[in-house]
C-alpha positions in Angstrom: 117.3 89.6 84.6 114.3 91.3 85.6 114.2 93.5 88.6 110.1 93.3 89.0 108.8 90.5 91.1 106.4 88.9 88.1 108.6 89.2 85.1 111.7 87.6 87.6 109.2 84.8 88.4 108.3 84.6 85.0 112.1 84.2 84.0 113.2 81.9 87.0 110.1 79.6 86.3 111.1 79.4 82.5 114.8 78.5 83.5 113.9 75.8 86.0 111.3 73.9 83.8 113.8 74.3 80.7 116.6 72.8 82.9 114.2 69.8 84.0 113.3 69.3 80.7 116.6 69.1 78.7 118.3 66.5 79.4 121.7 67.9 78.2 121.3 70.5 81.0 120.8 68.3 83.5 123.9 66.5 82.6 125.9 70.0 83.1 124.2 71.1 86.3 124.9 67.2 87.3 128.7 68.2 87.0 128.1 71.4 89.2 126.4 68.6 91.9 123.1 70.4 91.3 120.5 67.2 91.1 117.2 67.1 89.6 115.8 67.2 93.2 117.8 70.3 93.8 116.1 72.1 90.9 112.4 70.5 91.0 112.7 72.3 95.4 113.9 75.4 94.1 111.1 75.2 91.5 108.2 74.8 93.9 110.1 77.1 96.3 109.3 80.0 93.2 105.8 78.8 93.0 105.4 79.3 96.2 106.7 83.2 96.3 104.2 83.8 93.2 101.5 82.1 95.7 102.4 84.3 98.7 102.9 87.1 96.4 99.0 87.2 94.9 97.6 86.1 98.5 99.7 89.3 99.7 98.3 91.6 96.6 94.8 89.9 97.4 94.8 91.1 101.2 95.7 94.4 99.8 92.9 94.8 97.9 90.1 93.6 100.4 92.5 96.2 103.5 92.2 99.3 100.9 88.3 98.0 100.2 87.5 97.8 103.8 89.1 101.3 104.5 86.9 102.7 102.3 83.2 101.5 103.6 85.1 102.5 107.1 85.4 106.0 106.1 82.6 106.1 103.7 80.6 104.8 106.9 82.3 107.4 109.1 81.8 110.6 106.4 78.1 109.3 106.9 77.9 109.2 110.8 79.2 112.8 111.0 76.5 114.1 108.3 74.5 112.5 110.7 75.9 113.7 113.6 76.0 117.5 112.3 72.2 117.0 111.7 71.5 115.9 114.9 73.8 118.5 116.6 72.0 121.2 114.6 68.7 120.3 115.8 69.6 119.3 119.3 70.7 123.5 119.2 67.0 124.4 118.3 65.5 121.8 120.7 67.8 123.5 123.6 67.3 127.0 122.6 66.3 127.7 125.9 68.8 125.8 128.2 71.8 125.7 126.2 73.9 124.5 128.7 71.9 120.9 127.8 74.4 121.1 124.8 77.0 120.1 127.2 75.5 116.8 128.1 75.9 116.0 124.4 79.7 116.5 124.7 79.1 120.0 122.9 81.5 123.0 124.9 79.1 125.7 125.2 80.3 129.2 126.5 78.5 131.2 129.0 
């Protein structure tokens, strides 16, 4: 049996639909009280997981993409905020303790 997710869904999926299929199966799971109804529930049951499972993987992706434009967006505002920082010190050359209204600590 595989242990990763895919390939175990892969190999489930292939036993169920063989099982429905072959009539001489069904007869033999028949004598273990396992009906037809029993396997084609346990079969949508596995579709389901591999639903869930690439909804889950899709979610993912767009929380990792959206953590990226945040920080890109962030690295961006701080440039920014350096810039305006570094000419906000030549503006208030002569009253430096302006910087603090800015939320910049100045010492005296």
């Amino acid at each position: 049996m595989p242990r990763a997710l895919f390939p175990w869904l892969d190999y489930t999926e292939n036993f169920y639909t063989t099982a429905l299929e072959d009539a001489n199966i069904l007869a033999r799971l028949a004598r273990l009280k396992i009906t037809t109804e029993e396997l084609q529930e346990t079969q949508a049951m596995i579709a389901a997981v591999r639903n869930s499972k690439l909804v889950h993987r899709n979610e993912i992706a767009e929380s990792q993409e959206a953590t990226r434009a945040k920080d890109k967006a962030l690295a961006e505002l701080d440039e920014w905020m350096r810039d305006f920082y570094d000419m906000a010190k030549i503006a208030l050359e002569d009253s430096p303790q302006m910087m603090e209204s800015l939320g910049v600590f100045v010492r005296n």
